[in-house]
MARZAMAR-242538 format. One record per residue (C-alpha): residue number from 1; z, x, y. Coordinates in Angstrom, 2 decimals, padded with zeros to 5 digits. Layout:
MARZAMAR-242538
rec resi:NUM; z:Z; x:X; y:Y
...
END
This chain:
MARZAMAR-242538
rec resi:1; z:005.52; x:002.06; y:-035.64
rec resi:2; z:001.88; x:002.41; y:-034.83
rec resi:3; z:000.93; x:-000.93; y:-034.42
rec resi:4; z:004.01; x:-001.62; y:-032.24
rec resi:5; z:002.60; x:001.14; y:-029.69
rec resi:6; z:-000.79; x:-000.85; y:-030.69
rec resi:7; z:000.54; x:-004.26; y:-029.57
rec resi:8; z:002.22; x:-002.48; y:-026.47
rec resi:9; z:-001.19; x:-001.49; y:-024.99
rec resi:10; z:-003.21; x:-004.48; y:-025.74
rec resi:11; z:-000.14; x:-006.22; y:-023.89
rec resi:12; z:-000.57; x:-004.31; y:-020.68
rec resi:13; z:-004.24; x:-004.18; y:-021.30
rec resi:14; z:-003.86; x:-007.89; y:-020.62
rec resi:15; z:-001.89; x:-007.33; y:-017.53
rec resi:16; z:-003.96; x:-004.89; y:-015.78
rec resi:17; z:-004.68; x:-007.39; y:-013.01
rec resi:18; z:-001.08; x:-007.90; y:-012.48
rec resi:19; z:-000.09; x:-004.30; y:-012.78
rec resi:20; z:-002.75; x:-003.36; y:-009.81
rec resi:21; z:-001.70; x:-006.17; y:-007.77
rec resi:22; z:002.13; x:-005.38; y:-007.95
rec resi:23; z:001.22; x:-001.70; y:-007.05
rec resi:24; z:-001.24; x:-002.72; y:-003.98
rec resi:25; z:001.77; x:-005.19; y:-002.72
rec resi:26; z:004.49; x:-002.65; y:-003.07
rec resi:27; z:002.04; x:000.13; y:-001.53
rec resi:28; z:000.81; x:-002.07; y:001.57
rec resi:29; z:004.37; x:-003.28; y:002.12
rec resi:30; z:006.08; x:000.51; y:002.03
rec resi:31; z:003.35; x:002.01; y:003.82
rec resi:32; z:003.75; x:-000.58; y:006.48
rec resi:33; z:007.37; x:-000.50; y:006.61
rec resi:34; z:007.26; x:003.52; y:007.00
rec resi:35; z:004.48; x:003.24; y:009.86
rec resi:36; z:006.82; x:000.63; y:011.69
rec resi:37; z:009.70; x:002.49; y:011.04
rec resi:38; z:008.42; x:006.08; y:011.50
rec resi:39; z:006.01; x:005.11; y:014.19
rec resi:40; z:007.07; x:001.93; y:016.00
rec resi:41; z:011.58; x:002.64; y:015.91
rec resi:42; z:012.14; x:006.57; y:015.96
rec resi:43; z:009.21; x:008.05; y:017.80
rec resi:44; z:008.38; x:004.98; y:020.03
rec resi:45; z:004.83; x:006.01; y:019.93
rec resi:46; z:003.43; x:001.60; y:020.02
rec resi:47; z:004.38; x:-002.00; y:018.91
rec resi:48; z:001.99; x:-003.58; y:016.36
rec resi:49; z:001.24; x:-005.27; y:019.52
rec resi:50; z:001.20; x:-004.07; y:022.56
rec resi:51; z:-001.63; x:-005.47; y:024.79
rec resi:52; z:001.59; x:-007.63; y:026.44
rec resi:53; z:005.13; x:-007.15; y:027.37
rec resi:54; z:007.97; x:-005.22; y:025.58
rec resi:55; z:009.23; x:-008.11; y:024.38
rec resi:56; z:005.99; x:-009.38; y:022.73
rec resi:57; z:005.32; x:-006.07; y:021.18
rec resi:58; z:009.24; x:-006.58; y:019.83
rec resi:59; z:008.83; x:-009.85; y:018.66
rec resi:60; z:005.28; x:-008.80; y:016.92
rec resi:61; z:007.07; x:-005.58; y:015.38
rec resi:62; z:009.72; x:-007.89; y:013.91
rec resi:63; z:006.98; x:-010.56; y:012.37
rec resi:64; z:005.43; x:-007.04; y:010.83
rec resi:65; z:008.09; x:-005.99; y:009.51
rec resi:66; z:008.51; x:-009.05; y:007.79
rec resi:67; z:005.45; x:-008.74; y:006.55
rec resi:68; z:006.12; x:-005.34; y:005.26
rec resi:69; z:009.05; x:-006.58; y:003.04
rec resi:70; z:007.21; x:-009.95; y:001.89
rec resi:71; z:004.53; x:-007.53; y:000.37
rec resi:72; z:007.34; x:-004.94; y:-001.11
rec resi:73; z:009.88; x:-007.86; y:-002.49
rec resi:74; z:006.50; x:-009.76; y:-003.98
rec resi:75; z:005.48; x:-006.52; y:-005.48
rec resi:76; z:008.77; x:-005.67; y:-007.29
rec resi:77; z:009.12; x:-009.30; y:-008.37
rec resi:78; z:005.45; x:-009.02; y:-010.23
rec resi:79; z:006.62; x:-005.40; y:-011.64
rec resi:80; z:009.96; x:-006.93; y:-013.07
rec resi:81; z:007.82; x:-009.84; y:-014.70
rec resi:82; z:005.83; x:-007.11; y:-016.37
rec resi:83; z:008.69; x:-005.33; y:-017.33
rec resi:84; z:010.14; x:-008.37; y:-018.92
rec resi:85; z:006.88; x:-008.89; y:-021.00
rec resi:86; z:006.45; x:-005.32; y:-022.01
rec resi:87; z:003.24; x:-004.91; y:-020.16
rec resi:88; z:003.94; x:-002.19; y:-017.42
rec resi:89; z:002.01; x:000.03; y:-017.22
rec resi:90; z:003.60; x:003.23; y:-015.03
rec resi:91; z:000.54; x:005.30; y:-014.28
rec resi:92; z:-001.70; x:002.28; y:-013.61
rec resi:93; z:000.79; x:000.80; y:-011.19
rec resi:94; z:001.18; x:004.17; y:-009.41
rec resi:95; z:-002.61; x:004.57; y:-008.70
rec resi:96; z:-002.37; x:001.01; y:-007.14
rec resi:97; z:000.44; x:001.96; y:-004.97
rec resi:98; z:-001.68; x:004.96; y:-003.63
rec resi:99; z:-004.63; x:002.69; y:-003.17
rec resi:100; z:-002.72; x:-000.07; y:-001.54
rec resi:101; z:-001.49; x:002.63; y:001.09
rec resi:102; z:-004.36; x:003.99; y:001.50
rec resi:103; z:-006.40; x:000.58; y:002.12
rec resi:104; z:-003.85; x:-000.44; y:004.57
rec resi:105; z:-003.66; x:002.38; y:006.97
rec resi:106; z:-007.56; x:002.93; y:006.46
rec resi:107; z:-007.02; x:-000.70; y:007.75
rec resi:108; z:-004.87; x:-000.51; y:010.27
rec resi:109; z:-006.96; x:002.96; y:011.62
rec resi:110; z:-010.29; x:001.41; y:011.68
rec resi:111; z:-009.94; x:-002.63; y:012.35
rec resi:112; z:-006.54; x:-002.84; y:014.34
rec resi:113; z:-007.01; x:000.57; y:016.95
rec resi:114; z:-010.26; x:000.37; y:017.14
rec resi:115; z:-011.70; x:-003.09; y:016.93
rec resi:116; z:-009.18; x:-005.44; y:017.58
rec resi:117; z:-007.52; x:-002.69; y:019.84
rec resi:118; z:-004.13; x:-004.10; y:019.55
rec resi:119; z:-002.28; x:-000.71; y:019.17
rec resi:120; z:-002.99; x:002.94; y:018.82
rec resi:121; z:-001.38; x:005.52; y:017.02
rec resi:122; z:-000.18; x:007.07; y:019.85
rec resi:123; z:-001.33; x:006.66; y:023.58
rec resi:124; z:-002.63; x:010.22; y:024.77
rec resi:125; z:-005.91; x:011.44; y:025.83
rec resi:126; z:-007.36; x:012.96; y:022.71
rec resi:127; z:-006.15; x:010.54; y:020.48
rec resi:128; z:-009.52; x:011.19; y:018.34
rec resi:129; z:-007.37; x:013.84; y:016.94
rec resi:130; z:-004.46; x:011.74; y:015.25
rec resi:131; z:-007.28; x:008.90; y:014.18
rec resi:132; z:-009.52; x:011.37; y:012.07
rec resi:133; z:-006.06; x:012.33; y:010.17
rec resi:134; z:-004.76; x:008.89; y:010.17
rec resi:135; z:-008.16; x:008.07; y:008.55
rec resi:136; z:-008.25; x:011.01; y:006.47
rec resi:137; z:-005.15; x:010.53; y:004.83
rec resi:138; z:-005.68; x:006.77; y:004.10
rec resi:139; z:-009.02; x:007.55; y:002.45
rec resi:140; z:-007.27; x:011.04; y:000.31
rec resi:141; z:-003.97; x:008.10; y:-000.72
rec resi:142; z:-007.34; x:005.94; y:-001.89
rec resi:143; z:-009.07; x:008.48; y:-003.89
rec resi:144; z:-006.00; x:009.14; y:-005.59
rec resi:145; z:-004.91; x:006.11; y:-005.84
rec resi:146; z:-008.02; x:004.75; y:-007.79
rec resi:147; z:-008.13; x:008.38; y:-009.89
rec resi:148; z:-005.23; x:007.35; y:-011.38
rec resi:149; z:-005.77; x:003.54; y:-011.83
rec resi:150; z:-009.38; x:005.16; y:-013.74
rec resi:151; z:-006.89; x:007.48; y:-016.12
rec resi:152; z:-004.63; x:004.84; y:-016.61
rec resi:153; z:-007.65; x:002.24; y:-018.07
rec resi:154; z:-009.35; x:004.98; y:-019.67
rec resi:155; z:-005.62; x:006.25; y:-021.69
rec resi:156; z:-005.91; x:002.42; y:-022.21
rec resi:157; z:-008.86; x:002.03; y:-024.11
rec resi:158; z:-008.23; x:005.54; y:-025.93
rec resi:159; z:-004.84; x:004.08; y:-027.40
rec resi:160; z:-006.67; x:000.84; y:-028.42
END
């Protein structure tokens, strides 16, 4: 019984690559798909583009949501491969879920509002307001995110 559980870990030892990959996928692509559903459909507060016409900003929304679901679907299709080979590892692939969200929307904050300017998160005057807790919360899902990945690799080499 032992060295089952033994052979278990150094399986998804193996796959630790692949387990933080298929969380960051699955974690960019549902973050995105909640900020463009949230953000761009109910409250109507921007369009992943919208330095042009409605329609643009449409047609951009609707090549970002795409995205979104491309990340998610790729994601789900790396977790069932680790499933299949016994090397999924829950709390590892949670962490990178966290961090994935995190890194996008610390993405989206800092590189698409305010350098590329393509959007903002919502067009008032002191928008400084919603950026510093955009930002904040991408960096908190990161901290987390990588405090867990940490546990998970250090549970890892305990069980080894």
């Amino acid at each position: 019984m032992e060295r089952t559980e033994a052979m278990r870990t150094t399986n998804k030892t193996a796959y630790v690559k692949r387990n933080i990959l298929s969380g960051v996928l699955f974690g960019l692509g549902l973050v995105a798909f909640l900020d463009e559903v949230i953000f761009h459909q109910i409250l109507h507060w921007h369009k992943f583009y919208d330095r042009s016409t409605t329609n643009i900003g449409l047609i951009s929304d609707g090549f970002f949501h795409a995205f979104s679901w491309l990340a998610t679907v790729s994601g789900l299709f790396l977790v069932a491969d680790l499933r299949r080979r016994d090397a999924f590892s829950y709390l590892l692939w949670q962490g990178s879920v966290l961090l994935g969200a995190g890194t996008f929307n610390l993405y989206d904050g800092i590189i698409q509002h305010k350098i590329m300017r393509i959007h903002q998160i919502r067009y008032v005057d002191n928008v400084i307001i919603y950026d510093v807790i955009w930002n904040l919360l991408a960096v908190a899902l990161m901290i987390i995110g990588l405090s867990l990945i940490l546990q998970s690799k250090k549970k890892m080499k305990e069980t080894i």
